[in-house]
C-alpha positions as CSV (number, residue, x, y, z in Angstrom):
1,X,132.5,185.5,74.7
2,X,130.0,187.3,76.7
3,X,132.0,190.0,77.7
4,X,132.1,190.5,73.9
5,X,129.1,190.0,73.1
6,X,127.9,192.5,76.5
7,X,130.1,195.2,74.5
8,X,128.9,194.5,71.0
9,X,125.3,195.2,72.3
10,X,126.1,198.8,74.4
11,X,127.4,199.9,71.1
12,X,123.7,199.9,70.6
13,X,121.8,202.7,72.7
14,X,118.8,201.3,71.6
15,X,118.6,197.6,72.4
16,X,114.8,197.5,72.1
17,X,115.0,198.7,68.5
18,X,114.7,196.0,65.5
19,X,117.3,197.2,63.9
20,X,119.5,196.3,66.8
21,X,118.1,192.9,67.8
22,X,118.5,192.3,64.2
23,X,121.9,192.9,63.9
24,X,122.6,191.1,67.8
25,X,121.4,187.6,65.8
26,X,124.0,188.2,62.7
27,X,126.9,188.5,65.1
28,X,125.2,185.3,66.9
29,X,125.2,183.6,63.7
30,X,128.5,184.4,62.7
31,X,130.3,183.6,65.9
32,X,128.6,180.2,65.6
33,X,129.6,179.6,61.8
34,X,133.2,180.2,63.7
35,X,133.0,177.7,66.0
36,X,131.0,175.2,63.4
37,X,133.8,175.5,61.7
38,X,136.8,175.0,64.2
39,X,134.6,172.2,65.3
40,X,134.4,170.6,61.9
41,X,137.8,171.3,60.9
42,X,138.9,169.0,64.1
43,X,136.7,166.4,62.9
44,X,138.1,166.3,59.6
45,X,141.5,166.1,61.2
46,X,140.6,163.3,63.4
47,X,138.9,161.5,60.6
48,X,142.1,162.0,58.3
49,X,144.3,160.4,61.5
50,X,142.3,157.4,61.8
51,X,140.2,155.7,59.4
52,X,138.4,153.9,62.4
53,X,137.7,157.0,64.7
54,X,135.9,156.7,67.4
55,X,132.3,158.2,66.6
56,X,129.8,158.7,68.9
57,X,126.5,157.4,67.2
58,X,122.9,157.7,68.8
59,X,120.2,155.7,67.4
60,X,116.6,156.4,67.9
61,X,114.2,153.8,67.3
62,X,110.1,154.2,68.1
63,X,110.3,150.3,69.6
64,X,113.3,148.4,70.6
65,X,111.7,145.2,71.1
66,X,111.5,142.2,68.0
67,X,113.6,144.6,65.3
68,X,116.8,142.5,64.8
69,X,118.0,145.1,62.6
70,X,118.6,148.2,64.9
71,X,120.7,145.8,67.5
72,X,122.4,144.4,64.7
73,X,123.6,147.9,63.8
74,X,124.5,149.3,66.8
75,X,126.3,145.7,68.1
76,X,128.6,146.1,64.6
77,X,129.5,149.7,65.4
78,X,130.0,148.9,68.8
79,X,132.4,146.1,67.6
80,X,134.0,149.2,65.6
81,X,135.0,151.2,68.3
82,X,132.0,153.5,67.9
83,X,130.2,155.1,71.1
84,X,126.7,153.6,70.3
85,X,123.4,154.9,72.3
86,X,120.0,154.1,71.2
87,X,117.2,155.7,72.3
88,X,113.6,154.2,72.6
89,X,110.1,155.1,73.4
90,X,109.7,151.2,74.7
91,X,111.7,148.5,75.9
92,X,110.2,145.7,77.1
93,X,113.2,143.8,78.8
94,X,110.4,140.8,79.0
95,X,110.3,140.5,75.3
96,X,113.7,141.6,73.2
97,X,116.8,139.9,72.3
98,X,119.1,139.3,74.9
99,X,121.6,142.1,73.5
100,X,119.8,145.1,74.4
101,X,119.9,144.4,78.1
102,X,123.3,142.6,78.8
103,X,125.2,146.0,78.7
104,X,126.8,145.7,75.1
105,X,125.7,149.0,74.6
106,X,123.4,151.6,76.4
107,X,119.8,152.0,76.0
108,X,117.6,155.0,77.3
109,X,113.5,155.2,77.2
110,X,111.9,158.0,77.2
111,X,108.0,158.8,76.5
112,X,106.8,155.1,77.6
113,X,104.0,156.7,79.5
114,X,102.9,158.1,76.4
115,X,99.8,156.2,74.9
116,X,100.2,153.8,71.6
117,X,96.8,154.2,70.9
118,X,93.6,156.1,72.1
119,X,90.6,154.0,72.0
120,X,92.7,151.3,69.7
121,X,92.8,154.1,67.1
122,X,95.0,156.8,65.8
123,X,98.1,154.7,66.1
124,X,100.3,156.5,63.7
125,X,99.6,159.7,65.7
126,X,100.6,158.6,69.2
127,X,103.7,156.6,67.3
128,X,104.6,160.0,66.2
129,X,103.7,161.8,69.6
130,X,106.3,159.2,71.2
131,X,108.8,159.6,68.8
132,X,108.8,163.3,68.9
133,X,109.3,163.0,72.7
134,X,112.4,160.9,72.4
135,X,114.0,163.4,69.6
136,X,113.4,166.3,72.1
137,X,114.8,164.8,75.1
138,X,117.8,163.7,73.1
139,X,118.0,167.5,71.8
140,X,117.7,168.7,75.6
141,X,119.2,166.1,77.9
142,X,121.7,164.2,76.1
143,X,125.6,164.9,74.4
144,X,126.3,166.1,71.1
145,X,126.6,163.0,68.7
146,X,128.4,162.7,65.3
147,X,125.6,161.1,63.7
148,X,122.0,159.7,64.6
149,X,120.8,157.2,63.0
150,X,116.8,157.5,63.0
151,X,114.8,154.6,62.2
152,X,110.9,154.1,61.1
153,X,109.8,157.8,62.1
154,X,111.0,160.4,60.0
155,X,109.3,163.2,61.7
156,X,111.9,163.4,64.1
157,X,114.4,164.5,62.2
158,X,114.2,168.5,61.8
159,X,114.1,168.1,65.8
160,X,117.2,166.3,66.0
161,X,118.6,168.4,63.4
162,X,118.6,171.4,65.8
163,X,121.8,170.0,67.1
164,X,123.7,171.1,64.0
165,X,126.7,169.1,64.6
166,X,125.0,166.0,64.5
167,X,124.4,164.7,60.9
168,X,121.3,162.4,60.4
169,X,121.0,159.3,58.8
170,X,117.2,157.5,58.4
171,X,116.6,154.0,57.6
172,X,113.2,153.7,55.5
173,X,112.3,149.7,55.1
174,X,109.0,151.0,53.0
175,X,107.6,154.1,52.9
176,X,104.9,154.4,55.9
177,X,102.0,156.2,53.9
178,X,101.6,152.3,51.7
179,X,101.4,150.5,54.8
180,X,98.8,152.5,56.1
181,X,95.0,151.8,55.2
182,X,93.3,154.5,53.2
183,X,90.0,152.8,52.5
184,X,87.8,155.2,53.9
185,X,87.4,159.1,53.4
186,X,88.2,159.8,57.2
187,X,90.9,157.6,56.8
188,X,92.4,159.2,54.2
189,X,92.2,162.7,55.7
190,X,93.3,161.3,58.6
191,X,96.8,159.9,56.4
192,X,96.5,163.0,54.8
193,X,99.0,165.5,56.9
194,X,100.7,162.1,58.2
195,X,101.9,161.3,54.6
196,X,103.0,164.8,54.6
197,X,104.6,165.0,56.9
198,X,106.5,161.8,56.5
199,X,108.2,163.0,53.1
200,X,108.6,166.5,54.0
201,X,110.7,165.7,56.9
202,X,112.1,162.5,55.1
203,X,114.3,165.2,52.7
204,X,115.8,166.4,55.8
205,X,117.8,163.6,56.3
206,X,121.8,164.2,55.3
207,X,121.7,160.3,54.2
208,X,118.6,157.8,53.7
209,X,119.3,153.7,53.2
210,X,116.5,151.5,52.1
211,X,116.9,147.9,52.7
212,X,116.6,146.6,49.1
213,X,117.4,147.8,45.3
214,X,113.1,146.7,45.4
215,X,112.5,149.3,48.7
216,X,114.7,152.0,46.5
217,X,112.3,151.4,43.7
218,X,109.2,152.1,45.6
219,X,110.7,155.3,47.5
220,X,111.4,157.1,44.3
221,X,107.8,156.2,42.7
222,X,106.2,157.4,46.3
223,X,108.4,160.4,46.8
224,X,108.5,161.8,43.8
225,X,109.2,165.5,44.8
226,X,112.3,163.9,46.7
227,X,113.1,161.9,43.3
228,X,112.7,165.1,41.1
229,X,115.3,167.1,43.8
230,X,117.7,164.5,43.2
231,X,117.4,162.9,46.4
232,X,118.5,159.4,46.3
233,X,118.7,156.7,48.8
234,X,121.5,154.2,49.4
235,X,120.9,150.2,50.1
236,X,122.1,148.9,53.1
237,X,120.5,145.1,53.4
238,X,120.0,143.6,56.5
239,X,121.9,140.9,57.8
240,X,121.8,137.6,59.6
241,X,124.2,135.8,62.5
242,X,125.7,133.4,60.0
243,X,127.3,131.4,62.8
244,X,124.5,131.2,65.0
245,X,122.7,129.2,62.2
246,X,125.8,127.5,60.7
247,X,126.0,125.6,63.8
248,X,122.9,124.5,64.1
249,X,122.8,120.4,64.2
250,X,119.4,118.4,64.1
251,X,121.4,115.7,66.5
252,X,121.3,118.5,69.3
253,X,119.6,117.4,72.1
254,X,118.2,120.8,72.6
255,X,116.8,121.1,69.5
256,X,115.6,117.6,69.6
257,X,113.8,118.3,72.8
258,X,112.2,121.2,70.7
259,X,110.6,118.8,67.8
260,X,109.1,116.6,70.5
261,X,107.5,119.5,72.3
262,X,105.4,120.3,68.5
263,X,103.0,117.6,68.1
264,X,102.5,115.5,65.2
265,X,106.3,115.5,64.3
266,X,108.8,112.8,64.5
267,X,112.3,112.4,63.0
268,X,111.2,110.6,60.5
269,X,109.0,113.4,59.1
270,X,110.0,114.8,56.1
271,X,109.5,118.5,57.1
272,X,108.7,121.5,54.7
273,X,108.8,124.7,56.8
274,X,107.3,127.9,56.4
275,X,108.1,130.7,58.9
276,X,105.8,134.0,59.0
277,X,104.0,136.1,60.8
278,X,100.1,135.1,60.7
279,X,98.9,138.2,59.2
280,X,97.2,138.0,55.8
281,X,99.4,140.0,53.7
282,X,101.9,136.9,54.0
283,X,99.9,135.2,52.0
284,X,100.2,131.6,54.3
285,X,97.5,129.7,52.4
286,X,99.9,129.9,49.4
287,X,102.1,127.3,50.9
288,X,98.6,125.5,52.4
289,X,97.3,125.5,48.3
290,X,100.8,124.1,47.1
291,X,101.1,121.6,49.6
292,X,98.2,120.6,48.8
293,X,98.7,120.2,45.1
294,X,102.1,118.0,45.6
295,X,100.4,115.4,48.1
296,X,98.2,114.8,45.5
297,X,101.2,114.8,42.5
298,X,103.1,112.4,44.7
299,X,100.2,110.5,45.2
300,X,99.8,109.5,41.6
301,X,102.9,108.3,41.0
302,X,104.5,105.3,41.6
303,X,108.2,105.4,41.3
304,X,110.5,108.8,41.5
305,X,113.9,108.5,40.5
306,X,113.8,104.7,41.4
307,X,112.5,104.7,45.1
308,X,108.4,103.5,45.2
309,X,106.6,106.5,47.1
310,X,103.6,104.7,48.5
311,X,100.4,106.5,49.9
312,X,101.2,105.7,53.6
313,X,104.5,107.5,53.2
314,X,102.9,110.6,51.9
315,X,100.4,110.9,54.4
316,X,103.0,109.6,57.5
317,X,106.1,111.6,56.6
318,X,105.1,114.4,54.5
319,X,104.7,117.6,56.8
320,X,104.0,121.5,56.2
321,X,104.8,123.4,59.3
322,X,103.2,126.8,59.6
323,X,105.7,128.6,62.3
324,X,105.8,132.3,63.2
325,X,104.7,135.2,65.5
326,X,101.3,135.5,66.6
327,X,99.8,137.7,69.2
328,X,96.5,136.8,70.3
329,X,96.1,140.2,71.2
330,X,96.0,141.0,67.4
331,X,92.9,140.7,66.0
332,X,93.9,140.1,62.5
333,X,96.7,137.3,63.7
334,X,93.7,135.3,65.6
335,X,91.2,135.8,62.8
336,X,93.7,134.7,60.1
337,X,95.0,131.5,62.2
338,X,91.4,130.3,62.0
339,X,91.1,130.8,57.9
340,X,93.9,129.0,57.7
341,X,92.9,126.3,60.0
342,X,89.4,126.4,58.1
343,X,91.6,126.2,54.7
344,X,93.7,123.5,55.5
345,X,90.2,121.3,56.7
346,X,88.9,122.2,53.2
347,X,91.8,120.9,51.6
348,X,91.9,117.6,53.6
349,X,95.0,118.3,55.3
350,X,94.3,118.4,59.0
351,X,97.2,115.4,59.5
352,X,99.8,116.7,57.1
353,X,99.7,120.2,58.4
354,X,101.0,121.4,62.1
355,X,100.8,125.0,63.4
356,X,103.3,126.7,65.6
357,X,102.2,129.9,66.5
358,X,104.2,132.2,68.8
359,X,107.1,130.1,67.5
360,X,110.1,130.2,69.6
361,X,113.6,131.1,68.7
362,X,115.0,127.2,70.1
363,X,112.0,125.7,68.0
364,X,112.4,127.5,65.1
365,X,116.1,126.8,65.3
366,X,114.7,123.4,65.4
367,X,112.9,123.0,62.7
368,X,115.4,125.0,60.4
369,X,117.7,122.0,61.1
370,X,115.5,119.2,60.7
371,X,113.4,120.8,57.3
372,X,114.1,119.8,54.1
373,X,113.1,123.2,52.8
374,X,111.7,126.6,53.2
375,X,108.4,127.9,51.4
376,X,108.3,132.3,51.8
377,X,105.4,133.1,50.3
378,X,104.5,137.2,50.6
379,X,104.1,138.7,47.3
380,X,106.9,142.3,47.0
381,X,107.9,141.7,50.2
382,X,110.4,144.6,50.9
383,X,113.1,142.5,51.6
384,X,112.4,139.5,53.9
385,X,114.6,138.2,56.3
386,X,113.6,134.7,57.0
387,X,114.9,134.1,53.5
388,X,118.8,134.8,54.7
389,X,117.8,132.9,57.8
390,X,116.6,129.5,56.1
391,X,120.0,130.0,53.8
392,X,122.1,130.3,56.7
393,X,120.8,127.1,58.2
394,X,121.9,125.7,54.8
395,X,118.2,125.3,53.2
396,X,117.0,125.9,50.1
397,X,114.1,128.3,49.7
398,X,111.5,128.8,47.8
399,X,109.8,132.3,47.1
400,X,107.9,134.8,45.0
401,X,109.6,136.5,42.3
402,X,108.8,139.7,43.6
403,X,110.5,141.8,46.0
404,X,113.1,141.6,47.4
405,X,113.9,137.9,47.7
406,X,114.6,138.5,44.0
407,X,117.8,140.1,45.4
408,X,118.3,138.0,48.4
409,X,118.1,134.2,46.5
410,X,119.7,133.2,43.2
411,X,117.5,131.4,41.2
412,X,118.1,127.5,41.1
413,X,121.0,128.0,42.6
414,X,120.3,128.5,46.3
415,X,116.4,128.0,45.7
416,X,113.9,128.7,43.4
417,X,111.2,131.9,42.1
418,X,108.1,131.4,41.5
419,X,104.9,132.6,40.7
420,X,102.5,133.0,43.5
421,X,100.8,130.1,42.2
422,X,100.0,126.6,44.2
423,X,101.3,124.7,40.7
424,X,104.4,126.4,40.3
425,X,105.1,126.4,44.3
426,X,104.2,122.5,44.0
427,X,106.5,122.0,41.0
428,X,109.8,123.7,43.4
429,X,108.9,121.5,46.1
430,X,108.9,118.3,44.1
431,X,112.7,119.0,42.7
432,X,113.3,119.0,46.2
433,X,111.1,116.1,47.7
434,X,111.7,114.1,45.6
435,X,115.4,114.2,45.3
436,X,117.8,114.9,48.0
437,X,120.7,115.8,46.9
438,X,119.5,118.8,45.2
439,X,118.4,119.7,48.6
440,X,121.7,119.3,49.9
441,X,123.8,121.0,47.1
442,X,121.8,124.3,46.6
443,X,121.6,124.5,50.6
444,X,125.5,124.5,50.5
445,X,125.6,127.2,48.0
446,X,122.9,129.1,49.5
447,X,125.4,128.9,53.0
448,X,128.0,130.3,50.8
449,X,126.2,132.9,49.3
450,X,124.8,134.6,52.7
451,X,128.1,134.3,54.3
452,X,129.7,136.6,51.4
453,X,126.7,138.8,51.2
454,X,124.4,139.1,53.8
455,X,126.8,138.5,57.0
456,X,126.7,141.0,60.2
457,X,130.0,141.5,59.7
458,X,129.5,142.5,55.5
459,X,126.3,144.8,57.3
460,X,128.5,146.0,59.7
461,X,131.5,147.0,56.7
462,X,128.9,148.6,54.6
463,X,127.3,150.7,57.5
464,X,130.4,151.6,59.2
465,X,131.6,153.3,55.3
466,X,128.7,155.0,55.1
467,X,128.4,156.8,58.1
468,X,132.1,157.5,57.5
469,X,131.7,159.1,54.4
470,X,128.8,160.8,55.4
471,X,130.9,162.6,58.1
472,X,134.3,163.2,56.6
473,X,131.4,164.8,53.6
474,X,130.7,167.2,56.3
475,X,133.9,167.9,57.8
476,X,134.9,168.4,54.4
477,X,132.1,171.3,53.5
């Protein structure tokens, strides 16, 4: 080839002219349309052989440390047959799931010297600045893959796109620019490139998912120039371990030993559990409001459904358990903590209501066994997935209708929607309270109905045909 091309350029006795560099590149490009071509031709013949070929697959993710999502998908495609590499900007063995550091598949960081913030601002900018840096040394250091999967951080993908032979598919769980805060005019002309940005190199994605029919909703009203090309994206939802909370039992020692670690709680406590990060947009005091609102239901009654309800077993048995991630680091999580604490004295709850912050996995496994229900209260959440967690466990939950729990939970069936009101909340939890086998049956269906839907192994199906058809698409062009 470069004998050929050496010859090709002395037909030339000018070299320095433009008219010769000019026509040096369209023999370039050709010759590489050639081998594009051989080289997708073989693809399409391998995909035709086998309709499980061996891909390889790189992922690029801007944080690989509490996303269950990303190790989900690159487990399941490793469980495929699929070469799966992701690619990181952090990786804090310290604090990640077990997976991504006991060799089931490889993981590379690059860029963690690169700052998150400057001065606890411009966060969005040094997340890009990072990402950026992982695309490039995955341009210049690493294989050729079939297909990367880029996560969060669009503006990566004209970079990785430079490999041509790679196809890219993004996964957008809400568009970035409605996240962000635009409340003040150097904000927004901070945002104002950023959000450019992010859809401009958003259409340069061969495939986009969103992780609910809800997420797919807001992406077309956001991106509209994307909508008006055409430009739609595909659902992919997330998924949960079905086995890992199917086999959860409230009798475990373990898990025993986890209840009497949370003060407060006994096994006779009749549990209602809600599990959520403590930042305000989950809306917390909802569940604080509700619970509020059925102490004092149950409290004026005397009999329901034939068994007498005194006040001591309201007040002794009756518990709301606020569990979730907090990082006192965060100074929205510590300031929110407090307001709820604050709310919770105002409402005269200070014994019915315990707080787990910084929940951990065996005590939230815990209290998933022993709960009588679970209470999810962020309003349009883009999908949620403590929802398909609390089913999984066999639990009943109750939610917004908004979002996407709407998708996620069948009404009355394996839980109830509501509106983000303390009476209607209230009114869920007393079908619940104050009858158990309703309890019992729609947290058998709602087992059922994450096991057929919402499984790794449906996630893994569904991804594994899209990336697929996304490549025998290309072979096929």
């Amino acid at each position: 080839m470069k004998i050929e091309i050496k010859r090709e350029m002395q037909a030339f006795p000018n070299t320095r002219s433009f008219h010769s560099i000019f026509l040096f590149f369209i023999i370039c490009r050709d010759r590489w349309k050639i081998v594009t071509s051989v080289l997708s031709c073989r693809r399409l013949i391998l995909m035709n052989s086998s309709s499980h070929s061996r891909l390889r697959i790189a992922i690029c993710h801007p944080d690989l440390g509490i996303e269950r999502l990303i190790v989900d998908a690159a487990l399941e495609l490793s469980s495929r047959g699929h070469y799966v590499h992701v690619f990181t900007a952090h990786h804090d063995r310290n604090r990640c799931f077990e997976d991504t550091i006991n060799g089931s598949f490889p993981v590379t960081v690059y860029g963690s010297f690169l700052p998150r913030h400057v001065f606890r601002h411009l966060h969005a900018l040094c997340a890009y600045v990072r990402c950026l840096w992982v695309a490039m040394c995955i341009v210049l250091f690493s294989d050729t893959f079939d297909v990367v999967l880029v996560d969060q951080v669009s503006a990566v993908i004209p970079l990785l796109k430079l490999k041509r032979s790679s196809k890219i598919l993004f996964y957008c769980h809400f568009p970035d620019m409605l996240l962000a805060q635009h409340t003040t005019s150097l904000r927004r002309l901070y945002r104002r490139p950023i959000d450019w940005i992010e859809e401009a190199t958003t259409s340069r994605a061969d495939r986009i998912l969103v992780n609910s029919e809800f997420t797919a909703s807001i992406f077309q009203k956001t991106f509209q120039r994307l909508h008006a090309k055409g430009i739609q994206p595909t659902v992919l939802y997330p998924a949960v371990n079905t086995q890992e909370f199917a086999s959860l039992d409230k009798g475990c020692s373990e898990l025993q030993l986890a209840l009497a670690d949370i003060p407060q709680l006994s096994s006779a406590s009749s549990i209602v559990l809600s599990i959520n990060r403590f930042e305000r947009k989950k809306n917390i005091s909802l569940a604080i409001s509700a619970f509020a609102v059925l102490l004092k239901q149950l409290s004026s009654l005397d009999l329901v459904n034939g068994s007498a309800i005194s006040n001591t077993f309201v007040k002794d048995s009756i518990k709301l358990v606020l569990a979730g991630g907090y990082d006192k680091r965060l100074a929205e999580n510590r300031e929110y903590l407090l307001e709820l604490k604050a709310l919770t004295e105002e409402k005269g709850l200070m014994e019915h209501v315990i707080f787990v912050p910084s929940c951990s996995t065996v005590q939230r496994n815990a209290l998933l066994a022993a709960c009588i229900c679970v209470v999810y209260t962020p309003q349009e959440e883009h999908f949620g997935i403590v929802p398909l967690e609390a089913m999984a466990a066999g639990k009943p939950v109750i939610a917004c209708n908004s979002g996407g729990p709407m998708e996620s939970i069948v009404a009355s069936k394996t839980g109830f929607l509501c509106e983000p009101t303390p009476e209607n909340f209230s009114s869920a939890l007393f079908l619940l309270l104050s009858n158990s086998t309703n309890a019992e049956r729609m947290g058998k269906d709602a087992r059922e109905h994450v096991e057929h839907n919402f499984s790794r192994q449906v996630f893994g199906d569904r991804l594994q045909s899209v990336i697929l058809q996304l490549v025998q698409s290309t072979a096929g062009t």
